[in-house]
C-alpha positions in Angstrom: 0.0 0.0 0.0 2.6 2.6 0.8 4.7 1.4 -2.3 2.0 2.2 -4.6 1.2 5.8 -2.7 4.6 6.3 -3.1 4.5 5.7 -7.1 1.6 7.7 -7.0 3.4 10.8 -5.4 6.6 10.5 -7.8 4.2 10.4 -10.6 2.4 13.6 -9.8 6.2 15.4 -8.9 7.1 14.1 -12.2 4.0 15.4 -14.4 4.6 18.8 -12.2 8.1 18.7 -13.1 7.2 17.9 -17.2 4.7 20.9 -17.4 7.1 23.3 -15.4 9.8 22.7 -18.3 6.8 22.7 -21.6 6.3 26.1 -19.8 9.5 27.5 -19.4 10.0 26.9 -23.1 7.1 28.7 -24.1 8.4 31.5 -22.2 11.4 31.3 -23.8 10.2 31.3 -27.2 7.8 34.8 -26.6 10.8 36.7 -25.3 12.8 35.6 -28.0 10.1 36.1 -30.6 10.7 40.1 -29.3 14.1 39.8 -31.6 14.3 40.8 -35.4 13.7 43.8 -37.3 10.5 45.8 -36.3 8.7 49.0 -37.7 7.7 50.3 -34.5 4.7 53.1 -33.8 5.2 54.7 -30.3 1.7 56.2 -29.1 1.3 58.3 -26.0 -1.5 60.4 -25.2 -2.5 61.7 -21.2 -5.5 60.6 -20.2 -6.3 61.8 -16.5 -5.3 65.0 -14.7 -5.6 65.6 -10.7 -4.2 68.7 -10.6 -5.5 71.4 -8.4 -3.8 73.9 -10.3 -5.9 75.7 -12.9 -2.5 76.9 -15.1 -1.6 72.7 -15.6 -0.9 71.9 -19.0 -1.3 68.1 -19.8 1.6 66.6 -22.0 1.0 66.7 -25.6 -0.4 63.5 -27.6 2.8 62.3 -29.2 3.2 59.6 -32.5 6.2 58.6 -33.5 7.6 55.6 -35.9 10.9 54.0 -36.1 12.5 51.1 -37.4 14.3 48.9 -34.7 16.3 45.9 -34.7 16.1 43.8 -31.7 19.5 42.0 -31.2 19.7 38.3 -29.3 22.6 38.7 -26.8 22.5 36.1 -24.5 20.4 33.2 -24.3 21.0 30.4 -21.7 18.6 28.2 -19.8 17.5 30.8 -17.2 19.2 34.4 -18.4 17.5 36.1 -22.2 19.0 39.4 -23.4 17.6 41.8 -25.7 19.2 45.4 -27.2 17.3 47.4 -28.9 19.0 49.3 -31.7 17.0 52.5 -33.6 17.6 53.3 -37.4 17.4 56.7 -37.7 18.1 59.3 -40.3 17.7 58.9 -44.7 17.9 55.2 -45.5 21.4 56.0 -47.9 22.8 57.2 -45.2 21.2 55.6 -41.6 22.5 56.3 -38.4 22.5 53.7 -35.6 21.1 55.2 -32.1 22.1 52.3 -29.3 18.2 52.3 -27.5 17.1 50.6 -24.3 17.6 46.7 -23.4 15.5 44.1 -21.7 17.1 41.2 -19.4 14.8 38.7 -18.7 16.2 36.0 -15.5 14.0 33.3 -14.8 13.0 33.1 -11.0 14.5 36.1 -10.2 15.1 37.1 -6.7 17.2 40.2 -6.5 15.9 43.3 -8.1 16.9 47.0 -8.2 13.1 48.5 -7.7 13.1 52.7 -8.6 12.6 55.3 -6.0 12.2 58.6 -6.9 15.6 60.9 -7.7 17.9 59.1 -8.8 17.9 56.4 -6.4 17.3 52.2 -7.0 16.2 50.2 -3.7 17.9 47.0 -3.5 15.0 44.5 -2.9 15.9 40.4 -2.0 12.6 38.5 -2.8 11.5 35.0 -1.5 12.3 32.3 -3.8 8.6 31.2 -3.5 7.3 35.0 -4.5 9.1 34.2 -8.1 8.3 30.7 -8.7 8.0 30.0 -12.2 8.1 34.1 -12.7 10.4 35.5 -15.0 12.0 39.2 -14.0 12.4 41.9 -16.7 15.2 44.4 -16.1 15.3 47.6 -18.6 18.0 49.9 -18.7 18.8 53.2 -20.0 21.1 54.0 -23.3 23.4 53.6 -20.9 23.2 50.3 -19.5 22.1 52.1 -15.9 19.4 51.0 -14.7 15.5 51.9 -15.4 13.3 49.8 -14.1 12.4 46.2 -12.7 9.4 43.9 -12.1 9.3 40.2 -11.8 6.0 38.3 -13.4 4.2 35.3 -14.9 4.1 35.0 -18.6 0.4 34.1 -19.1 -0.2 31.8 -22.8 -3.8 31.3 -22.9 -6.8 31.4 -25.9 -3.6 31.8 -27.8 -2.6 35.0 -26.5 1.3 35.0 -24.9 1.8 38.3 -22.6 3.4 39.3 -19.5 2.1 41.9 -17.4 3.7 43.6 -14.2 3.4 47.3 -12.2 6.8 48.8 -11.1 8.1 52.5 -10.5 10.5 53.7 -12.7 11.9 57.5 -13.7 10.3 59.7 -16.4 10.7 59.3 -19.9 12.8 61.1 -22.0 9.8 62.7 -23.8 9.0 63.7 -20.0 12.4 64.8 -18.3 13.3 67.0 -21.1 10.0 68.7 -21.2 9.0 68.3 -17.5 9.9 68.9 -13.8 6.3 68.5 -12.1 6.5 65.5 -10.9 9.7 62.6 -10.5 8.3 59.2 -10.8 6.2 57.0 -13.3 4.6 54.0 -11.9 4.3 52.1 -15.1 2.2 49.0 -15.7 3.7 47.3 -18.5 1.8 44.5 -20.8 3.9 43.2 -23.8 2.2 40.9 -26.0 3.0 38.7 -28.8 1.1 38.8 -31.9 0.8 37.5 -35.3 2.7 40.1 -36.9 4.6 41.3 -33.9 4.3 42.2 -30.8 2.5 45.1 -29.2 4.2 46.8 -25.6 0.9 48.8 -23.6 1.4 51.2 -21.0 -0.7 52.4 -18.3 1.5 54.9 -16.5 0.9 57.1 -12.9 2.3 60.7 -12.9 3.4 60.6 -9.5 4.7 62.9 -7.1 7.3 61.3 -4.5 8.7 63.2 -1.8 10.5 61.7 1.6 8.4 61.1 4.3 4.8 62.0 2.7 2.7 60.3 0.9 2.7 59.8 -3.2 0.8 62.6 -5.2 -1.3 61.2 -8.1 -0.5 64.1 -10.6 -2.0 62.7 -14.0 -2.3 59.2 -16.3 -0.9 58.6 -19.4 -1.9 55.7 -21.7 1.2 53.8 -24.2 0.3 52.0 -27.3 3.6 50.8 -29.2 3.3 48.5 -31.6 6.1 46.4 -33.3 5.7 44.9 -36.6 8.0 42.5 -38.2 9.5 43.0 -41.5 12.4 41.5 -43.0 15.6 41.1 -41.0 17.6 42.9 -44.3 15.7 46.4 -43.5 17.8 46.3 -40.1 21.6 45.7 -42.2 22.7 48.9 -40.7 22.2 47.7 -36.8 23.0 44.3 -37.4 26.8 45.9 -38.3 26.6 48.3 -35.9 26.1 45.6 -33.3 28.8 43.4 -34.5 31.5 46.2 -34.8 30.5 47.5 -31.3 29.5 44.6 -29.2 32.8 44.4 -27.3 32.7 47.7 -26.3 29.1 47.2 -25.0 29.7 43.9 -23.5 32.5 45.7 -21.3 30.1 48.8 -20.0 27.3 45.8 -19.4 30.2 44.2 -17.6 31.0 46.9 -15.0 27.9 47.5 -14.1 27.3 44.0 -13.2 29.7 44.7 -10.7 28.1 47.7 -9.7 24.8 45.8 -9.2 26.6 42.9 -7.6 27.5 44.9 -4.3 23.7 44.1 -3.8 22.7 47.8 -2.1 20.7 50.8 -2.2 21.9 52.5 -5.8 22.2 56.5 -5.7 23.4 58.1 -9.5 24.9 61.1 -10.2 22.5 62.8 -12.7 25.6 64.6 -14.5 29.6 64.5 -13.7 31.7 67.7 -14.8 28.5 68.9 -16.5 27.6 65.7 -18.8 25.3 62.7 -18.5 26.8 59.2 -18.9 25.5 58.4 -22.3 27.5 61.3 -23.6 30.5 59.8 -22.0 30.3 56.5 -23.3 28.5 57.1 -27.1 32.1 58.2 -27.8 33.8 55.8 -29.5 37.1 57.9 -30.0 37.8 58.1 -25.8 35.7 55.4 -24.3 36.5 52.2 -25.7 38.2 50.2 -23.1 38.3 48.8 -19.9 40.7 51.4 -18.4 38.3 54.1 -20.2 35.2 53.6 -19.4 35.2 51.8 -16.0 36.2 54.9 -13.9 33.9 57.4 -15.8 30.8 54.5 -14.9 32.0 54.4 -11.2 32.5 58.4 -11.0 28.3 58.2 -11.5 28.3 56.1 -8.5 27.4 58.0 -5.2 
């Protein structure tokens, strides 16, 4: 009798085990169906104000299309990177703007969760809060970080998407533009489609201030949709990438480091009067290790 309970109870782990793995690889295939070339329509438009001031002037609808190519870094068992690369500029003549990238670590427990100015709070989750969950990491131009949020991807009625609410700064359409409030709470959705893949937004304007409570100023819907054409449209990022990806691969590097002293992250916004990107987008004096290392730890507080 307790023989065959026992067979009962391995076969049940084992079945669990079996549809744990058939799940993971569908995972694994809807972030890496994210990579190739992409003509991509960004869409934001405020939706909500809660302002109680009567001069308040919502942000203006914006459209804007691109061409991306979304480049396959890594891709082990439990790690998935994605770099985004923009093709800007006459199609003779494109120019290659490095543009955010995604990390996606499977059962995640150590995240760098935005504050407000500046600041990333090191968080250590329970290994049973991110069972089966996969984390997405984003960082800026960079490599510093943006945001992070750790979720389930959900395949069901043929729909793949992963869906998960995390702070994060403002945008660059925002910070250039505005100084009202420092935080966007950001509910992100990305969903893969036929043709694609679609990234939806539902972001919180939020006021954040030490020691009182958040401000709701205003809500902003995202729509962004990326459509898959043929990988030759993306030539120009695809040699980009290769002729740069050493260079990239040792900024990623350092801040791995950075990340790995597994603490409370404070950033200098600017150092000597520049932001990092500017640094490190120039190839002439920022190429190697002994270059670009101390002008990433000089943003370090």
């Amino acid at each position: 009798m307790k023989k065959s309970i026992s067979l009962v109870l391995l076969s049940f782990v084992f079945v669990g085990v079996l549809q744990a793995q058939q799940k993971k690889k569908q995972d694994q295939k809807a972030i890496k169906s994210m990579c190739g070339c992409f003509e991509v329509a960004f869409n934001f438009a405020e939706t909500f104000e809660y302002s109680n001031d009567s001069t308040y002037l919502p942000s203006k609808t914006k459209h804007d299309k691109g061409l991306e190519w979304v480049q396959l870094v890594t891709d082990t068992d439990d790690k998935i990177m994605l770099q985004h690369l923009l093709i800007v500029g006459p199609s003779e003549q494109p120019y290659i703007v490095k543009h955010w990238r995604q990390d996606w670590e499977y059962q995640n427990t150590n995240l760098y969760e935005f504050d407000h100015d500046n600041k990333w709070k090191f968080v250590s989750l329970p290994k049973k809060e991110v069972e089966g969950q996969w984390s997405q990491k984003v960082f800026q131009v960079d490599d510093s970080p943006r945001y992070e949020g750790t979720a389930t991807w959900v395949h069901v009625d043929g729909k793949s998407y992963w869906e998960n609410t995390t702070d994060a700064p403002l945008p660059r359409r925002e910070y250039t533009t505005r100084s009202d409030y420092n935080v966007t709470t950001r509910t992100n959705r990305q969903e893969i489609v036929a043709n694609g893949w679609i990234h939806d937004q539902d972001n919180n304007k939020v006021i954040r201030e030490n020691g009182k409570e958040d401000v709701l100023l205003a809500q902003e819907k995202g729509h962004n949709t990326y459509v898959k054409v043929a990988d030759s449209k993306c030539k120009a990022a695809q040699e980009y990438w290769a002729s740069h990806e050493a260079k990239w691969q040792i900024v990623r590097l350092k801040w791995d480091e950075v990340f790995a002293r597994n603490k409370d992250l404070l950033l200098e916004e600017k150092v000597d009067n520049k932001v990092l990107f500017k640094y490190l987008f120039d190839d002439e004096n920022y190429n190697t290790a002994e270059q670009i290392n101390p002008v990433i730890e000089s943003f370090v507080k």
